[in-house]
VMD Tcl script that draws the C-alpha trace (Angstrom):
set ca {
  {54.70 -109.27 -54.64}
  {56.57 -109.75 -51.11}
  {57.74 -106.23 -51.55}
  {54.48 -104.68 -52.46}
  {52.78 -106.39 -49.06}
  {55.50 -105.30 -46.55}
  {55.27 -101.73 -48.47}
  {51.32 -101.54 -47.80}
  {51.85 -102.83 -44.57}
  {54.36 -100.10 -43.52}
  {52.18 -97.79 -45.32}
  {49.19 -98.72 -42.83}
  {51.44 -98.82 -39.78}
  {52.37 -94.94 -40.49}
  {48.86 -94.00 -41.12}
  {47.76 -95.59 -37.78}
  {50.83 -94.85 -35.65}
  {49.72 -93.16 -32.58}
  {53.33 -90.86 -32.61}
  {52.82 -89.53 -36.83}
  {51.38 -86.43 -36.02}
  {53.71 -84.99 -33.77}
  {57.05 -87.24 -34.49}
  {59.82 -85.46 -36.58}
  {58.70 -87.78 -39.72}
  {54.96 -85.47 -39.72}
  {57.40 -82.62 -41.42}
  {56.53 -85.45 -44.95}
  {53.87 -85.10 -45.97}
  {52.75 -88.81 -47.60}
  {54.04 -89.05 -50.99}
  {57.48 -88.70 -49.63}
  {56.88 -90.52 -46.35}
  {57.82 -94.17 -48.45}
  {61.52 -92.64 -48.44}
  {61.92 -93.16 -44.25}
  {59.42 -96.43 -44.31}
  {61.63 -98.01 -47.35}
  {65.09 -97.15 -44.54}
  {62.82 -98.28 -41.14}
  {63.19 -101.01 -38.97}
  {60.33 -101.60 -36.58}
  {62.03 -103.25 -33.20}
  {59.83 -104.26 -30.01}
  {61.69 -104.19 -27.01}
  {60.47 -106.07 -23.33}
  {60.99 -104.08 -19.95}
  {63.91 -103.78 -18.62}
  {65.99 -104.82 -21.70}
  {68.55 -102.40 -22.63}
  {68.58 -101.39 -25.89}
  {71.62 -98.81 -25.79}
  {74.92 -99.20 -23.35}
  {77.12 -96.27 -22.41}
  {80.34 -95.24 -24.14}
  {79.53 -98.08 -26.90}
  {79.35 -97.32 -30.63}
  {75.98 -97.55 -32.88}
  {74.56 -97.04 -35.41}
  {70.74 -96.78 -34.05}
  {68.73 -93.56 -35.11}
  {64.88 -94.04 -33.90}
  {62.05 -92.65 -33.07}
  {59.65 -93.76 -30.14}
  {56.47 -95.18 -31.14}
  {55.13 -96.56 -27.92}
  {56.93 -96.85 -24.25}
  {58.79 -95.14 -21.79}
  {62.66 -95.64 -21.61}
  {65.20 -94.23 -19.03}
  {68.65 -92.73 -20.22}
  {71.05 -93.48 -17.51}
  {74.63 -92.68 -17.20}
  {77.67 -94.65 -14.77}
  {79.36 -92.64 -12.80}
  {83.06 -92.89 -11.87}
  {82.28 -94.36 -8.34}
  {79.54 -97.16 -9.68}
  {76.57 -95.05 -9.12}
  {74.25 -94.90 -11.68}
  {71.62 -91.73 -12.47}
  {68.75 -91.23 -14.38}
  {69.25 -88.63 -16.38}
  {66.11 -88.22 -18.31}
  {63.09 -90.17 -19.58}
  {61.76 -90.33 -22.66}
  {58.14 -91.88 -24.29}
  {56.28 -91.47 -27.59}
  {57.90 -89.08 -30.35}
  {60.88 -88.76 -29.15}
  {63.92 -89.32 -30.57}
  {66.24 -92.33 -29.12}
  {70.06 -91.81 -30.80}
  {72.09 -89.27 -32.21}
  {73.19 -88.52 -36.10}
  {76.51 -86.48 -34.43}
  {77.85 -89.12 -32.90}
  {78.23 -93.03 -33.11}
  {78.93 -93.59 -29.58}
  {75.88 -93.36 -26.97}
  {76.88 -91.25 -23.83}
  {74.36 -92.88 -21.65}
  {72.24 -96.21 -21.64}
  {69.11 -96.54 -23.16}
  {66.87 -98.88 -20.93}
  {63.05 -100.13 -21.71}
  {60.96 -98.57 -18.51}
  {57.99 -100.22 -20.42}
  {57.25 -102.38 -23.38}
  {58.60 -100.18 -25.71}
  {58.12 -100.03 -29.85}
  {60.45 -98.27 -31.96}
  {60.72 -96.78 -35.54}
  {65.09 -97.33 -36.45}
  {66.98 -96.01 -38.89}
  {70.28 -95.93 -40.14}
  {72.35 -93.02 -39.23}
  {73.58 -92.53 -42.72}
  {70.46 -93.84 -44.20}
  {68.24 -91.00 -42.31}
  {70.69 -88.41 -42.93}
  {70.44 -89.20 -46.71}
  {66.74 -88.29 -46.41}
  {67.39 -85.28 -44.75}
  {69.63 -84.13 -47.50}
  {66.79 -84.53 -49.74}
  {64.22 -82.81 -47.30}
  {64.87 -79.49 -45.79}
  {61.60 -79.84 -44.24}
  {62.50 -82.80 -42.09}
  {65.85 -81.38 -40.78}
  {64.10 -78.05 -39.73}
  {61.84 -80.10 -37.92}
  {64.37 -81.94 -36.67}
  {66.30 -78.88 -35.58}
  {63.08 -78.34 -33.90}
  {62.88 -81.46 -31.69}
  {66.29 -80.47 -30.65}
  {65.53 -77.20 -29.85}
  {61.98 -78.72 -27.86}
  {63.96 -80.87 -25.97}
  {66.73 -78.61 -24.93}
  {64.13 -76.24 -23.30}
  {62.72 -79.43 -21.49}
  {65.83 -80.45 -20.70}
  {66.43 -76.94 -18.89}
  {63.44 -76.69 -17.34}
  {63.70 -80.29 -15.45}
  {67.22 -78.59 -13.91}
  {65.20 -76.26 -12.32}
  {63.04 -78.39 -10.94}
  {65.56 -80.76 -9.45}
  {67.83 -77.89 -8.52}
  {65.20 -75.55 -7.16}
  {62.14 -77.07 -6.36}
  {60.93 -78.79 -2.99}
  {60.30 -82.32 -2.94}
  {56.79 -81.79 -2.92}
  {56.92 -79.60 -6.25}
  {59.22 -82.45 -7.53}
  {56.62 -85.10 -7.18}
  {53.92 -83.03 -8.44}
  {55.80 -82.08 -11.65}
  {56.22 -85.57 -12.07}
  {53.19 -86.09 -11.71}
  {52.18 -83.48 -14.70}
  {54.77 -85.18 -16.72}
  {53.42 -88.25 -16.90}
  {50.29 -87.36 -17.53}
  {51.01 -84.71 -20.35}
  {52.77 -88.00 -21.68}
  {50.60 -90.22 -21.21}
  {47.50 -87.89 -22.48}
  {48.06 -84.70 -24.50}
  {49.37 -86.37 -27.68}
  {46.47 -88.31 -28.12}
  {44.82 -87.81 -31.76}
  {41.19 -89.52 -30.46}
  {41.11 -88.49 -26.89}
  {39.59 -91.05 -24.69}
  {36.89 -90.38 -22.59}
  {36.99 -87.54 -19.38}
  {37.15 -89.98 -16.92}
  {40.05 -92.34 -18.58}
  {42.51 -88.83 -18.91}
  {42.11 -88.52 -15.18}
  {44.37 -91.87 -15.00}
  {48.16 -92.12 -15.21}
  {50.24 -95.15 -14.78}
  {52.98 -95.08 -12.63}
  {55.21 -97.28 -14.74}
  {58.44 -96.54 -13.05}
  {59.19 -97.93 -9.48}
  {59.79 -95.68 -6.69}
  {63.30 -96.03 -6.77}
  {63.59 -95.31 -9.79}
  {61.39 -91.91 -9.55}
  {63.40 -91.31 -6.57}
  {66.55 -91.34 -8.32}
  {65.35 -89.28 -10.62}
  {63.79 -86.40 -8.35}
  {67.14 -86.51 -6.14}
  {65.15 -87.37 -3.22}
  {64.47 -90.60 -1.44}
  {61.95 -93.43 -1.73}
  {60.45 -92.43 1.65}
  {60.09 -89.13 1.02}
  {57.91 -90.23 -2.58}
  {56.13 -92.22 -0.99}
  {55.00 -89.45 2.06}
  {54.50 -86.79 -0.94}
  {52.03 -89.44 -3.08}
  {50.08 -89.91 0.59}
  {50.32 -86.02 0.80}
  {48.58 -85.36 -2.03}
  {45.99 -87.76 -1.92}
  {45.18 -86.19 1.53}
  {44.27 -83.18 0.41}
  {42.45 -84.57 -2.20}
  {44.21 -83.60 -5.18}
  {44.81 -87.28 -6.45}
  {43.34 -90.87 -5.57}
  {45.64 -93.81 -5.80}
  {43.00 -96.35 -8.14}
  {46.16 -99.16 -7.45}
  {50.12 -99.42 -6.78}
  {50.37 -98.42 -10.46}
  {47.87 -95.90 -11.00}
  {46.94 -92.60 -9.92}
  {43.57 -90.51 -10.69}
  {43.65 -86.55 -10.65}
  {41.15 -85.16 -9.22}
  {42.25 -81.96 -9.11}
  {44.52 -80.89 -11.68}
  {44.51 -77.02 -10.82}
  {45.41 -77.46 -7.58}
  {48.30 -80.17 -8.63}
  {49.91 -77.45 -11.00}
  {49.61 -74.83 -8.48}
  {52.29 -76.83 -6.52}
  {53.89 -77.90 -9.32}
  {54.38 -74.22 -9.52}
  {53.73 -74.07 -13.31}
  {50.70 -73.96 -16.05}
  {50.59 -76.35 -19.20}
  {47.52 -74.51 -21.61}
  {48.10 -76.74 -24.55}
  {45.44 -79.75 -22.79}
  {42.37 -77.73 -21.75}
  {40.95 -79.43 -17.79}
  {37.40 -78.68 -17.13}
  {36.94 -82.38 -17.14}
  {38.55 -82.32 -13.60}
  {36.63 -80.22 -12.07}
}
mol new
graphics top color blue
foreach p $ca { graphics top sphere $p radius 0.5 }
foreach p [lrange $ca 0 end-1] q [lrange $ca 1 end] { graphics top cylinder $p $q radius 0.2 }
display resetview
């Protein structure tokens, strides 16, 4: 009877997750989605815990359900350097290797689907589906992964900030089965500190700060708190961003 409660209950968790729609586990379709739910794990994790450390070995294999975590990585001299960010869908591990190349650390409250390594790759033996998808991801994030070197290697610091900017809020937004209402997707949370979105643009805290001011000068954002940000105009804030995201349409910003 135990079993047959914490089976529905998984079962409901799936259907309601906020991620199952565009996570790799949407290639199942749901008579076979009980074969990753019967291997998962779900972990809750506070800010600023850590949940993987450089150069040590394990097993973990997830997949973000809610959160925002920072991949870091130690350099020789003690310096440490973001090195990318990563929120709901994507994937936190890897099924080549047992030993995690950076650290893994919770930006936010985070929630997290875990597998097995050995356990998932079983079910991706069983489901070509799931490992073209997969393949997928990989392929997804590569391009990302690309495109943020050109923004920290090319772009100006204001470009930086307002590609940021765009990030979070294609994050924070565009995934969203039941999109909330026009004047809630104008919001984003700025749930890292400036340091820490310093670090990661390559530029300094000052020089965040001056850009934030910058744009909400010329009236392209309003800062609602020290956390959160409105757009106001989002046209305008991809025009310096120097790029143009057409998969979340914007008239509500006008």
């Amino acid at each position: 009877m135990a079993e047959l409660v914490h089976e529905m209950h998984l079962g409901l968790r799936c259907a309601q997750c906020p991620v199952r729609h565009h996570a790799v586990c949407s290639a199942l379709d749901t008579p076979h989605i009980h074969e990753l739910t019967d291997i998962m794990t779900h972990r809750h994790f506070s800010a600023g815990e850590e949940i993987l450390h450089q150069d040590e070995t394990s097993q973990l294999f997830a997949i973000i359900v809610k959160g925002i975590v920072k991949l870091t990585h130690m350099l020789p001299d003690g310096r440490e350097q973001i090195v990318g960010l990563l929120s709901g869908s994507d994937i936190l591990g890897d099924l080549e290797s047992a030993v995690s190349h950076n650290s893994a650390e919770c930006v936010t409250d985070v929630e997290l689907c875990c597998f097995r390594r050995k356990q998932f790759e079983a079910v991706l033996d069983k489901h070509p589906e799931l490992a073209h998808h997969l393949l997928k991801k990989a392929s997804a994030d590569l391009d990302e992964a690309h495109d943020w070197m050109t923004v920290l290697g090319r772009l100006g610091a204001a470009e930086k900030v307002a590609r940021f900017i765009l990030w979070l809020y294609r994050e924070e937004h565009a995934g969203c089965v039941h999109r909330p209402p026009a004047q809630s997707r104008q919001i984003i949370h700025l749930q890292l500190k400036r340091e820490e979105i310093a670090g990661f643009l390559g530029i300094t805290i000052e020089t965040v700060s001056r850009n934030l001011t910058r744009l909400k000068t010329d009236g392209i954002i309003e800062m609602v708190d020290t956390k959160s940000i409105r757009i106001t105009d989002i046209d305008r804030l991809r025009d310096l961003a120097m790029t143009y995201d057409d998969s979340e349409p914007h008239p509500d910003f006008m």
